[in-house]
Rosetta silent file (secondary structure, phi, psi, omega in degrees, C-alpha in Angstrom):
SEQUENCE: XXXXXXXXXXXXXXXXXXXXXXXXXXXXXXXXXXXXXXXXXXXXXXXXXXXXXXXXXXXXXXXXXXXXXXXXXXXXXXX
SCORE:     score description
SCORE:     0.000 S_00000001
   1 L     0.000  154.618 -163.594  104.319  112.760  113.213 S_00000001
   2 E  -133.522  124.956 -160.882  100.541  112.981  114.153 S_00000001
   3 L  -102.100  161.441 -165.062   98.281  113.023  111.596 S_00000001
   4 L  -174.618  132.589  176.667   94.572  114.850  112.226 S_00000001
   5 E  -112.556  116.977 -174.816   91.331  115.627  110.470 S_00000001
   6 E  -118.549  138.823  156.210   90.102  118.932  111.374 S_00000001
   7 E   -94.146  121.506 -168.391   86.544  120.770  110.386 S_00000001
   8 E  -118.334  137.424  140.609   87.185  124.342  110.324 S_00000001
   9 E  -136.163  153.566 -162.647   84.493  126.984  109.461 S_00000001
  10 E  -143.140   85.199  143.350   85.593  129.862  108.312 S_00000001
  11 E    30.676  114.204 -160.302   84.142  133.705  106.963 S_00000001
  12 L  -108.671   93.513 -159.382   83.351  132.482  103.135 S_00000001
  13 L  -152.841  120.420 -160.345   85.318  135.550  102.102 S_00000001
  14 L   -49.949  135.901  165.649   88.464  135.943   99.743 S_00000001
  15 L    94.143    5.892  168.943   92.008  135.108  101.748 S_00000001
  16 H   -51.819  -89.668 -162.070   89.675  133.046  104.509 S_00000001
  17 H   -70.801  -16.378 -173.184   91.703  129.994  103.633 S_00000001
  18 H   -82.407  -28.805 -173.691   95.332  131.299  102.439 S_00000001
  19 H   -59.644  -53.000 -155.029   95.049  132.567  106.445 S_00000001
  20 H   -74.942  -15.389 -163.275   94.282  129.229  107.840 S_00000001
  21 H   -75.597  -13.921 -178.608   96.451  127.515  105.292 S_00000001
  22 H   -88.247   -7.012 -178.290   99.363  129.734  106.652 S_00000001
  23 H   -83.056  -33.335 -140.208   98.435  129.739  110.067 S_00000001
  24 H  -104.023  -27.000  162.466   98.767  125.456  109.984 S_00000001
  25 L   -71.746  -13.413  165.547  102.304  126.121  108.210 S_00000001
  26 L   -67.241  -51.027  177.448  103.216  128.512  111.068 S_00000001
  27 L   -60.731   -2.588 -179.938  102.293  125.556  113.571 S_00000001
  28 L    74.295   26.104  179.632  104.857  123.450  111.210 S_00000001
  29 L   -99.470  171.233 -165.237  101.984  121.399  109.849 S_00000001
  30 L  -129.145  134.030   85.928  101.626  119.915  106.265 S_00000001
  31 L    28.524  146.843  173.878   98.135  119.960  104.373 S_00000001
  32 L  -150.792  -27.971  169.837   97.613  116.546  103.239 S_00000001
  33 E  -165.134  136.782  111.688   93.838  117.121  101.534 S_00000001
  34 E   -64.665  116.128 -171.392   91.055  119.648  101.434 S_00000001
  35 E  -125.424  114.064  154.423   87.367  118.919  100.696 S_00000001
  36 E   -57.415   94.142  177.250   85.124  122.138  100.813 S_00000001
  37 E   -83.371   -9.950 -179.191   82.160  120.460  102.528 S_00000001
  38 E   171.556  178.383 -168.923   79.103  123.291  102.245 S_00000001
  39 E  -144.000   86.753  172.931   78.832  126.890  102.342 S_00000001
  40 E  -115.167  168.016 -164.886   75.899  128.191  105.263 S_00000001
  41 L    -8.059   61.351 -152.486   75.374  131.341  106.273 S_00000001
  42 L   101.922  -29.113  174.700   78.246  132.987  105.254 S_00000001
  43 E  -132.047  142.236  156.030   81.425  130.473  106.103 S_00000001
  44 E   -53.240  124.920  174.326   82.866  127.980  104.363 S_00000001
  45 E  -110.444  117.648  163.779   82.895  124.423  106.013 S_00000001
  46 E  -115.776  179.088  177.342   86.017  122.421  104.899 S_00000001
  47 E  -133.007  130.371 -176.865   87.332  119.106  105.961 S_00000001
  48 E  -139.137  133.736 -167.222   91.196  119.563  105.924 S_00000001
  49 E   -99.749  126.660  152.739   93.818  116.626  106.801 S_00000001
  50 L  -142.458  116.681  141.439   96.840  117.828  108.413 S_00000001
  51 L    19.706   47.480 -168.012  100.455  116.768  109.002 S_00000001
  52 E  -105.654  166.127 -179.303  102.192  117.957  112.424 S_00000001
  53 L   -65.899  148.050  104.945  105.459  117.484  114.365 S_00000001
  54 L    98.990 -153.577 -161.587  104.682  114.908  117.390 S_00000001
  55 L  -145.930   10.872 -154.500  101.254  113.957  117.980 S_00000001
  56 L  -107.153  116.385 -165.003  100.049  116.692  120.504 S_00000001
  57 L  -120.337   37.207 -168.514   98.005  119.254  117.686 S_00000001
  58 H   -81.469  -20.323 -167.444   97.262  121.850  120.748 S_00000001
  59 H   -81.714  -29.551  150.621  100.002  124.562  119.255 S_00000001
  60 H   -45.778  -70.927 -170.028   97.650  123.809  115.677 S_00000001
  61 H   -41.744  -49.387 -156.426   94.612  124.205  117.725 S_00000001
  62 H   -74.553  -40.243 -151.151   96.018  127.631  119.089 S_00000001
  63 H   -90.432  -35.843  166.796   97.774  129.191  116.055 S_00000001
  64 H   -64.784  -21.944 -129.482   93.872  128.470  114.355 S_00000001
  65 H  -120.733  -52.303  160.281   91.915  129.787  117.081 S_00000001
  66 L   -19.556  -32.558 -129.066   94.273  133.045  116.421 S_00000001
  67 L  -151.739  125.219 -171.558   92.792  134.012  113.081 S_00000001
  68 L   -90.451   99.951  171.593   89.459  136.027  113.311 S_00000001
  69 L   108.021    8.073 -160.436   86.471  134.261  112.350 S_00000001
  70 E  -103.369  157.542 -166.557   87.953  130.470  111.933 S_00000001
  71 E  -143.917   96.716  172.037   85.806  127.808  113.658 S_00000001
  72 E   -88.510   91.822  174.467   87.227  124.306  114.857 S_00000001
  73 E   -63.596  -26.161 -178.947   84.254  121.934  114.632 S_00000001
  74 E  -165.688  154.909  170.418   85.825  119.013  115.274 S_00000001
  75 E  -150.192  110.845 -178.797   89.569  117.580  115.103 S_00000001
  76 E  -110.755  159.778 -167.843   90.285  113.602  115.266 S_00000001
  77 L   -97.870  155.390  170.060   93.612  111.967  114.765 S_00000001
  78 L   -94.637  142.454  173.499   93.664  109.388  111.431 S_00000001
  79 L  -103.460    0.000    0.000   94.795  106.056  112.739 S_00000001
């Protein structure tokens, strides 16, 4: 299991986050924390830890990238 800290921004707009959180459960991933880091011009910046199968998070990457208006600033693995 491959563990990963992703920054998403996202359209600071009701059902913004129930997408992505269902998009990361489509990819078979688990949630592990959420910290709502700022709010600029319109989207929400979180910091979200998540949980995957294997250790490869490009089918994560893809199934986020999917979803209209989501923004992956950055994604690092937790050692």
């Amino acid at each position: 299991m491959g563990i990963f800290k992703l920054q998403i921004a996202l359209p600071d707009r009701p059902g913004s986050l129930g997408a992505v959180a269902s998009a990361i459960g489509f990819a078979g991933g688990d949630i592990r924390s959420l910290v709502t880091v700022s709010t600029e011009n319109g989207k929400g910046v979180d910091d979200i830890t998540v949980a995957i199968p294997g250790t490869d998070p490009t089918d994560l990457l893809q199934v986020l990238s999917d979803i209209g208006g989501v923004e992956v600033r950055s994604i690092d693995p937790v050692l």
